[in-house]
C-alpha positions in Angstrom: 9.8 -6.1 4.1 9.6 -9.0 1.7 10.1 -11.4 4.7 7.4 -9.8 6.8 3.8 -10.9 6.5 1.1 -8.8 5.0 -2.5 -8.3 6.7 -5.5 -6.4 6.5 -6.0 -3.3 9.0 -8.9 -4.5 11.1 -10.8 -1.4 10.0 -11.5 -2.4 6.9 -14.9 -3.1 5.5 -15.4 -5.0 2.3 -18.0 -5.4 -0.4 -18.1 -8.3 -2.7 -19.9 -6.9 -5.7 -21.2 -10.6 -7.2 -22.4 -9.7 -10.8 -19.2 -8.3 -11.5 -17.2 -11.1 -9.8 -19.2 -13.2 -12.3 -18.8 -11.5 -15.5 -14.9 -11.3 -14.3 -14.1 -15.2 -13.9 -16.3 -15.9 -17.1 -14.4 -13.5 -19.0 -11.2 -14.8 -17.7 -12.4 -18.7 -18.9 -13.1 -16.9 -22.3 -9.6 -15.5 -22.0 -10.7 -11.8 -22.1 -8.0 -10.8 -19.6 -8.6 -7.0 -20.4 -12.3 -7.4 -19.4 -11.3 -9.2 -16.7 -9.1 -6.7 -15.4 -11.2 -3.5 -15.7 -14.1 -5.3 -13.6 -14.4 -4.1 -9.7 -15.2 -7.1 -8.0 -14.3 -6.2 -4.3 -15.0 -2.5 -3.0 -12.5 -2.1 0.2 -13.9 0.4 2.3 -12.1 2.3 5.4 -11.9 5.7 7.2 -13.7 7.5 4.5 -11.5 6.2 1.9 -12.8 3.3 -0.7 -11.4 1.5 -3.5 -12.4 -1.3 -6.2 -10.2 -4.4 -6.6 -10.3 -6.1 -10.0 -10.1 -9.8 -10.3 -6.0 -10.1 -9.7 -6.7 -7.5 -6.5 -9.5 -9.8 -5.5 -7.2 -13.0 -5.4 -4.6 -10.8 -3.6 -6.6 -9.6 -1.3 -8.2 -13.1 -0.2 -4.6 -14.6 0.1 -3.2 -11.8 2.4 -6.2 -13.5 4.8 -4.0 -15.8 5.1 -1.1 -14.2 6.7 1.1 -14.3 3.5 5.0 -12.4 2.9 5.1 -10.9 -0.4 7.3 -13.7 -1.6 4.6 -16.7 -0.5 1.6 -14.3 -2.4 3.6 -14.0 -5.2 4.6 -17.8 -5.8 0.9 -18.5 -5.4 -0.2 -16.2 -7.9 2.4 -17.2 -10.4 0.2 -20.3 -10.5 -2.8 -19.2 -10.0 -2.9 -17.4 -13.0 -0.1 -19.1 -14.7 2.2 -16.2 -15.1 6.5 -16.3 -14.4 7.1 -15.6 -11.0 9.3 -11.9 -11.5 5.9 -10.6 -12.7 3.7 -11.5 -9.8 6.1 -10.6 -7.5 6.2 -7.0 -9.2 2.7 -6.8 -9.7 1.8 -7.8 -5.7 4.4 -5.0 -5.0 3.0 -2.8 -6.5 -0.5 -3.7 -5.4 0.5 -4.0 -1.9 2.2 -0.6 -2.3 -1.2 1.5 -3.1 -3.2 -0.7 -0.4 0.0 0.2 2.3 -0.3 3.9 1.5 -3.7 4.0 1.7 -3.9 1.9 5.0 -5.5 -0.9 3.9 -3.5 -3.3 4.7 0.1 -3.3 6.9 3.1 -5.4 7.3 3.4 -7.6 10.5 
């Protein structure tokens, strides 16, 4: 699956919410990760079923509009946020993994 390219199920509707976005990337710059990471910047909505994205979900997310394999979203995340490559390949697993199950997104 890691060679396959991720994308969003047409179906989906999302919600940028912009005050937390805001309070997000300033706490990141202040380097208040944890802040950072229980903000819900990006409510995904589809078939009934919603979810909040935090700031790394966010970045993900916008990325996989791109028509990205797992491999290619986790190099660019590595330096994005500056963080070994083994652990952004794990954490966009495991993101990718609860957005797969739920339908958000699917593998091409």
């Amino acid at each position: 699956m890691e060679k396959m390219t991720v994308k969003i199920s047409e179906d989906v509707f999302e919600r940028l919410e912009e005050d937390n976005l805001k309070q997000a990337e300033e706490a990141l710059a202040k380097g208040m990760f944890e802040v950072a990471e229980n903000l819900g910047v990006l409510t995904l909505i589809k078939s009934g079923l919603m979810t909040q994205l935090n700031i790394m979900g966010y970045h993900i997310w916008n990325k996989i509009k791109e028509s990205k394999t797992v491999p290619q979203l986790a190099e660019e995340i590595s330096k994005d946020f500056e963080v070994p490559y083994e652990t952004a390949l794990e954490d966009v697993k495991v993101f990718l993994k609860d957005l797969i199950d739920s339908g958000f997104v699917i593998y091409e």
